[in-house]
C-alpha positions in Angstrom: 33.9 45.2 81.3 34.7 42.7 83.9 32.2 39.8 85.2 31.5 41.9 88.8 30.3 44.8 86.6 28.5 43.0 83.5 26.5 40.9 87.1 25.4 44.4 88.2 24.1 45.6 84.6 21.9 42.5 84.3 20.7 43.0 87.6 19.7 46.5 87.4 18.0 45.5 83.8 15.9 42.9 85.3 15.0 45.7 88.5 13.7 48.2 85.4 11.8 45.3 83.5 9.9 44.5 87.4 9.3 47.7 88.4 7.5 48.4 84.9 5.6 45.6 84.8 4.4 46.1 88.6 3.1 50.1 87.2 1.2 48.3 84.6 -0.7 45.9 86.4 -1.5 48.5 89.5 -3.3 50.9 86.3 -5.1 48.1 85.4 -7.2 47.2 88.0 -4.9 44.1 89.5 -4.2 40.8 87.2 -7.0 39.4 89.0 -9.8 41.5 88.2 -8.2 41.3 84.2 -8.5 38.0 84.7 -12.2 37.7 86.1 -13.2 40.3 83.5 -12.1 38.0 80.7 -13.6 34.7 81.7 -17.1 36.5 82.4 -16.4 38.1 79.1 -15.6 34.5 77.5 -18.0 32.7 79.4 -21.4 35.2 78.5 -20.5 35.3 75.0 -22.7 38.6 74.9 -22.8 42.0 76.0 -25.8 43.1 78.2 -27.7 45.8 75.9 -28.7 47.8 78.9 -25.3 49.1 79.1 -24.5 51.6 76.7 -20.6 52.6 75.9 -19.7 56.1 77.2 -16.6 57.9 76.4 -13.0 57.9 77.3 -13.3 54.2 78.7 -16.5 55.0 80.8 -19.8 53.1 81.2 -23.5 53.7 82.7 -24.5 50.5 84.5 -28.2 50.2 85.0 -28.8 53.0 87.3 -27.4 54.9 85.4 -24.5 55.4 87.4 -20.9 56.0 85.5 -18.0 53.5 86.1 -14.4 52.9 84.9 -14.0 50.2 82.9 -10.3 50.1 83.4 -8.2 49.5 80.3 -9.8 51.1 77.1 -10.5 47.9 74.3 -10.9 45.1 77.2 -14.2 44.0 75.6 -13.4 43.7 72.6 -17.2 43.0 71.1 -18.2 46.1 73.0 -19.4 47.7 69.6 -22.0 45.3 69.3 -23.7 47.0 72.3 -23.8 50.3 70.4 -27.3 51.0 68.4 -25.4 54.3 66.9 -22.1 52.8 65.8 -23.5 51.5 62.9 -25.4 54.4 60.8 -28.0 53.1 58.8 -27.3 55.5 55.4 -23.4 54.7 55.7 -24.1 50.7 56.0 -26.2 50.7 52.6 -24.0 52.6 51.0 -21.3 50.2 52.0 -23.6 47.6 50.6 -24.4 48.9 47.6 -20.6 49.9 47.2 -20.5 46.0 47.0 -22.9 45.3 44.8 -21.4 44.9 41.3 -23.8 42.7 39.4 -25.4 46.2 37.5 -22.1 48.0 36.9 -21.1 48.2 33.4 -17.7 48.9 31.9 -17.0 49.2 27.8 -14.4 48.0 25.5 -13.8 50.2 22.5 -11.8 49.2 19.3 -10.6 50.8 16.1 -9.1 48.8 13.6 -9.3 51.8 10.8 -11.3 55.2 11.1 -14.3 53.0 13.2 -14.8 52.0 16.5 -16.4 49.3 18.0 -18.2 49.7 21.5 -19.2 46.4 23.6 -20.6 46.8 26.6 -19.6 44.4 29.7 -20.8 43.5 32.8 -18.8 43.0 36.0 -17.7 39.5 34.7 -16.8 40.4 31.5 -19.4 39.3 29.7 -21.0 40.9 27.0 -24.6 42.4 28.0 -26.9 42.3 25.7 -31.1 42.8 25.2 -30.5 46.3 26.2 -30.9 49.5 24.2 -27.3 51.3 25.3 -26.2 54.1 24.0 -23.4 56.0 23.4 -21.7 59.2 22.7 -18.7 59.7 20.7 -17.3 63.0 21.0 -13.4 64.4 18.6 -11.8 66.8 20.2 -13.1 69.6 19.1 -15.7 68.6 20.8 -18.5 67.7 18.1 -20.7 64.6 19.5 -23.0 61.9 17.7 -25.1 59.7 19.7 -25.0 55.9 18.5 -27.6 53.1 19.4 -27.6 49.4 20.4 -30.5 48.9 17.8 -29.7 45.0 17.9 -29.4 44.9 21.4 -26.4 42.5 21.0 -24.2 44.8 23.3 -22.0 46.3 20.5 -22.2 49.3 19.3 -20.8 50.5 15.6 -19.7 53.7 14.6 -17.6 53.9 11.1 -16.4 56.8 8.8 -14.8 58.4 11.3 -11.8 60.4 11.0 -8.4 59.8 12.6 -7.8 61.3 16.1 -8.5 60.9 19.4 -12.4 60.2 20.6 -14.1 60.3 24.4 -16.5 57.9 24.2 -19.0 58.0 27.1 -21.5 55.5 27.6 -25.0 57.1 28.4 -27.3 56.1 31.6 -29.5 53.6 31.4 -32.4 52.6 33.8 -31.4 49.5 35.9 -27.7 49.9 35.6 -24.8 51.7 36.8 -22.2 53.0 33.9 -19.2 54.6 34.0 -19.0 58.3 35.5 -16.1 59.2 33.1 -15.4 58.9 29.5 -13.1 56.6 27.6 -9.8 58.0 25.3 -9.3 55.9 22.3 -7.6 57.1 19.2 -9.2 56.4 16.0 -6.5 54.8 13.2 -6.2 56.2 9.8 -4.8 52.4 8.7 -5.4 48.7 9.2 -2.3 48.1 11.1 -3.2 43.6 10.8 -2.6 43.4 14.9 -5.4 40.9 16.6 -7.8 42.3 18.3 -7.3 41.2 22.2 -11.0 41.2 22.8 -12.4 39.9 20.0 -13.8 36.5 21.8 -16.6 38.2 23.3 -17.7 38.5 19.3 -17.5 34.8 18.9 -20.7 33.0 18.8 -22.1 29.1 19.0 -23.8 28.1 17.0 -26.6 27.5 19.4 -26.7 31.5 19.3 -27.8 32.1 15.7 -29.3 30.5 12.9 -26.5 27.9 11.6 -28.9 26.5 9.0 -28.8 30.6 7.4 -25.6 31.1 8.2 -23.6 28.0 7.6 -23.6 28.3 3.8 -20.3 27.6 2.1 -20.8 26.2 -1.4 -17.8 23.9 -2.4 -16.7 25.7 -5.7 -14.3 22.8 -6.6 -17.3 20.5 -7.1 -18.2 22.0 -10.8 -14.5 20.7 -12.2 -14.7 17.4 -9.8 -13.5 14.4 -11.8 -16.9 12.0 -12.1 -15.0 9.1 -10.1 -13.1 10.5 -7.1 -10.0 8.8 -5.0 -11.5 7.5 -2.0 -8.1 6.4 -0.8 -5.1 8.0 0.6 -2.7 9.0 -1.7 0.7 7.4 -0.2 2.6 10.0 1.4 6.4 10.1 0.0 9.6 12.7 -0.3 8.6 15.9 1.4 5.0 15.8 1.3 2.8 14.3 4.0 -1.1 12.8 3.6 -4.0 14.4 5.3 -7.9 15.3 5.7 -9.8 18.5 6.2 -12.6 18.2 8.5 -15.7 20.0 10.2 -18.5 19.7 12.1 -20.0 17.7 9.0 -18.1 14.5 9.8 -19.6 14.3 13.6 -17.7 12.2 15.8 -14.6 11.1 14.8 -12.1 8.3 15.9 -8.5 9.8 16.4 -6.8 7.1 17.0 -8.0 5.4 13.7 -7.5 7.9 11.8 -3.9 8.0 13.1 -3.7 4.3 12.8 -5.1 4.4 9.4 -2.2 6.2 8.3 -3.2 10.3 8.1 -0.4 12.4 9.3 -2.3 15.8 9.4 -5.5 17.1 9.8 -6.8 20.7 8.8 -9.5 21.6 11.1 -12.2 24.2 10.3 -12.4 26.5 13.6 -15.1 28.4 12.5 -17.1 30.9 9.9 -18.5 34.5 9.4 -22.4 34.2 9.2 -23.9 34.7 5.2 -26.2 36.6 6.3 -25.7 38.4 9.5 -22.0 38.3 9.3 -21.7 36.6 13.3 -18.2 35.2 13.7 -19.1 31.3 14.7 -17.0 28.6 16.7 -17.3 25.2 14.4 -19.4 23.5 17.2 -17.0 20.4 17.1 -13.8 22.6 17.0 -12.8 22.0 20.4 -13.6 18.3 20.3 -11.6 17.5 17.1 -8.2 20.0 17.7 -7.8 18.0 21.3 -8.9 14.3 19.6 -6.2 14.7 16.7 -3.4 16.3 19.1 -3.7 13.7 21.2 -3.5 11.2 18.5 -0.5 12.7 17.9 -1.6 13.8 14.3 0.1 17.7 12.8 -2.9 20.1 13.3 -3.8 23.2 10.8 -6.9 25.3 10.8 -9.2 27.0 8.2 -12.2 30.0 8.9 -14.9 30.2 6.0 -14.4 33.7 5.4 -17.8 36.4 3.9 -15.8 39.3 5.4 -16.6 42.0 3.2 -13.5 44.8 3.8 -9.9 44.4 5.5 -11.5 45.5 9.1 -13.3 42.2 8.8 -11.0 40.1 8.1 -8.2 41.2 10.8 -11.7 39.9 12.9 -11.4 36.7 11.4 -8.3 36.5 12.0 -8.5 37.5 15.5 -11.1 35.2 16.4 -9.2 32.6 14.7 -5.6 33.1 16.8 -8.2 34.0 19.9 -9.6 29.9 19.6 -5.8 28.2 18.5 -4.0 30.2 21.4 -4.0 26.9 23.6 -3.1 24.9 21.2 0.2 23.3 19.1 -0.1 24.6 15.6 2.2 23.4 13.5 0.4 23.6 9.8 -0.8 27.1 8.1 -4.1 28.6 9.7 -5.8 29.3 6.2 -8.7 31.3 5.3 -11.2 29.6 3.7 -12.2 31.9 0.3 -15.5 29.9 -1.4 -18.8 31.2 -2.8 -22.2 31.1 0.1 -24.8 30.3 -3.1 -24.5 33.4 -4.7 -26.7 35.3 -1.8 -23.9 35.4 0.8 -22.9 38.5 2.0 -19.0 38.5 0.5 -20.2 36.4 -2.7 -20.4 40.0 -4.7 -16.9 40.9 -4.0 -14.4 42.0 -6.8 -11.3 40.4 -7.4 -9.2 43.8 -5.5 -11.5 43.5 -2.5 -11.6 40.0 -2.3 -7.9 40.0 -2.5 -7.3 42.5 -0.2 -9.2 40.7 2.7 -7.2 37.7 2.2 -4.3 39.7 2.3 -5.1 41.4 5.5 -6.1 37.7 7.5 -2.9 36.3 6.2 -0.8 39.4 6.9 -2.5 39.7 10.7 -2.1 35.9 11.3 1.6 35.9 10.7 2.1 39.2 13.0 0.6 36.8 15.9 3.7 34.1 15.2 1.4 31.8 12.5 1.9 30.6 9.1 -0.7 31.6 6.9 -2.3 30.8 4.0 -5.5 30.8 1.7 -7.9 27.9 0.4 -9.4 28.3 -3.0 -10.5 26.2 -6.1 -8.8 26.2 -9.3 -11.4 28.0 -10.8 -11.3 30.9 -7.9 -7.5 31.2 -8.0 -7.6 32.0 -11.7 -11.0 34.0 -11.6 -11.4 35.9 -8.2 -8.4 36.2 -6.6 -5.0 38.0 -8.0 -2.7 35.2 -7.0 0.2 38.1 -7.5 -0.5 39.3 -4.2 -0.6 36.1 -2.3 1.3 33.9 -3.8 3.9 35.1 -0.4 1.5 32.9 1.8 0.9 29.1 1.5 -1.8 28.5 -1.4 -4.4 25.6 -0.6 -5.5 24.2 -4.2 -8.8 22.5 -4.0 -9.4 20.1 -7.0 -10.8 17.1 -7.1 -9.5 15.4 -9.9 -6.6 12.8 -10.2 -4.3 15.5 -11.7 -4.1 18.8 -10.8 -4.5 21.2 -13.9 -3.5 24.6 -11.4 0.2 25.9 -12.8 0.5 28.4 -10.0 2.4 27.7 -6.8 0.4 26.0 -3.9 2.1 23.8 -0.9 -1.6 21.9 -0.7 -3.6 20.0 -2.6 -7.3 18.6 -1.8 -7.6 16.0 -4.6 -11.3 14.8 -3.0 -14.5 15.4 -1.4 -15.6 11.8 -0.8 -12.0 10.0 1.3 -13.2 6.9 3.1 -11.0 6.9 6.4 -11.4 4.2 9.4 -12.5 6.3 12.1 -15.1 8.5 10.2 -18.3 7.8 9.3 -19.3 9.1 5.4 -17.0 11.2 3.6 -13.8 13.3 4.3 -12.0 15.5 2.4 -8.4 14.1 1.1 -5.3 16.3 1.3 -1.5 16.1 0.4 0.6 19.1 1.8 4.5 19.8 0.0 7.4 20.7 2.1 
């Protein structure tokens, strides 16, 4: 194309692009008159509520006479003018379609041939002094009702066989619950996974009775030596010096303790109940794993166990790995296997069950990525517990004597009750760990 005929082109463009823009302002009234209509507009800030909106871009002013209003959506507040745009029924429904603070959801578990119910509100929080219900229906289509006869917000049902459920949780006055049921499939086996909602089990202390619950009786103290090592051992080839610690020693120090030459520290993160069976956060857990990290001291854990089967220990367990998840674990998270004063709920056990629910909190520990392991005393190791079976996780030997007498294999020792370390006040426990 040469430059005489591309001039033309662009001329004839810029006639089309006029000519359009000359139709458009003659439909609407003249620039002007847009122009005046959105100042007054800007400058009122209202709409006169004598006018009421007609249709297709038509008005009534106060005579009632109709006008244009020229270009449909000019005044864009219009609506505002209209006492029928909003209906009444439709804007509280919308409202109440907001309101979420009474809408429940649930959370149903099955570790084997059980489920476990909790009921949440809106923010995920368990909702409890409330008698829910639920029914749990197999598929063929048998149902049981259960009961929140606690009113803690979980609800129980056990013995159940394998299979796939509906689980429907029942109205309740003052609450809005779910419209449909929930598929969950009953296991036939413990399959030692964590349980990914387990922390809304997990209790303070400020929640229950600690004084009833917090009842761990230190079975290594009836074959203590009469004059325990208050001292660190010296730490040497492959093994490194360390304390075990709780709630019990209160405030601690890090950096003396760090200074005073500890290298590890296994920290109790929390119990089962004696008596009710609650799952409890140590209430200076969180204060002592970040003190001692940040002392730059290794960091293990322990959980006072009184789970009484396999499905309760894969909870311990769970809550265990649900409290350490932010954290750098380096030493074995063990479970703590003692006596609760011969009236604790686990205290009874045989030597097969008792076993067995080590077995299942080691074994679900290491399928989250941990090392495991179990504390015991001498006399326990020998007496309540066949070693045979978890002698494949870390054994924690608690005796407090200068030599221990244990022939089995252990990678710990806790040679004393009554360790004097700068940086706590009263008496720690002493440890060695083998590597």
């Amino acid at each position: 194309m040469d430059s005489r005929l591309k001039k033309l082109s662009v001329i004839g463009c810029f006639g089309v692009v006029i000519l359009l823009l000359l139709i458009v302002v003659y439909s609407n009234g003249g620039i002007t008159s847009l122009l005046n209509a959105n100042n007054e507009s800007e400058t009122n800030n209202s709409v006169q509520t004598s006018d009421a909106a007609g249709e297709n871009g038509t008005a009534l002013n106060a005579s009632g006479t109709t006008y244009f209003t020229g270009q449909v959506g000019d005044n864009l507040s219009g609506f505002l003018s209209d006492p029928t745009f909003f209906d009444q029924e439709k804007d509280e429904f919308l409202e109440n379609a907001g309101d979420m603070s009474n809408r429940l959801s649930i959370l149903v578990t099955s570790i084997e041939k059980d489920l476990r119910v909790q009921v949440i509100d809106y923010g995920g929080e368990l909702v409890k002094d409330e008698s829910f219900s639920i029914r749990i229906t197999d598929a063929s289509g048998n149902s049981d009702e259960y009961k929140d006869l606690d009113k803690d917000g979980v609800i129980y049902a056990g013995a159940l066989r394998a299979g796939d459920y509906q689980v429907q949780l029942l109205p309740i006055d003052g609450y809005k619950v779910p419209t449909t049921a929930t598929t969950v499939r009953v296991k036939e086996r413990v399959e030692y996974v964590v349980i990914e909602d387990i922390a809304l089990l997990i209790k303070t202390e400020a929640e229950i009775d600690a004084e009833a619950e917090d009842t761990a009786v230190a079975e290594a103290a009836a074959e203590a030596d009469k004059n325990q090592m208050v001292q660190l051992k010296p730490g040497g080839t492959r093994q490194k010096v360390g304390i075990d610690v709780s709630k019990y020693q209160g405030d601690i120090d890090w950096n003396k303790v760090a200074a005073a030459g500890v290298q590890f520290v296994i920290i109790r993160a929390g119990y089962r109940g004696s008596v009710t069976g609650a799952l409890v956060e140590d209430s200076y857990f969180v204060q002592n794993i970040r003190g001692a990290l940040a002392a730059g001291l290794e960091v293990g854990v322990y959980f006072f166990t009184q789970a009484v089967n396999e499905t309760e220990a894969v909870e311990e367990a769970s809550a265990v790995i649900s409290m350490v998840r932010e954290y750098d674990i380096k030493l074995p998270i063990y479970i703590d296997t003692e006596g609760a004063g011969g009236n604790g709920r686990a205290d009874g056990l045989d030597v097969a069950t008792r076993t067995a629910v080590c077995d299942a909190f080691c074994r679900t520990v290491k399928n989250a990525g941990y090392n495991s392991g179990v504390y015991a005393s001498r006399s326990w190791l020998y007496h309540n517990l066949d070693t045979s079976v978890l002698d494949k996780y870390e054994i924690w030997d608690a005796e407090w004597v200068s030599v221990p007498q244990y022939t089995g294999y252990y990678t710990m020792w806790q040679y004393s009750s009554k360790g004097k370390v700068d940086g706590i006040v009263g008496n720690v426990d002493l440890d060695i760990y083998y590597y």
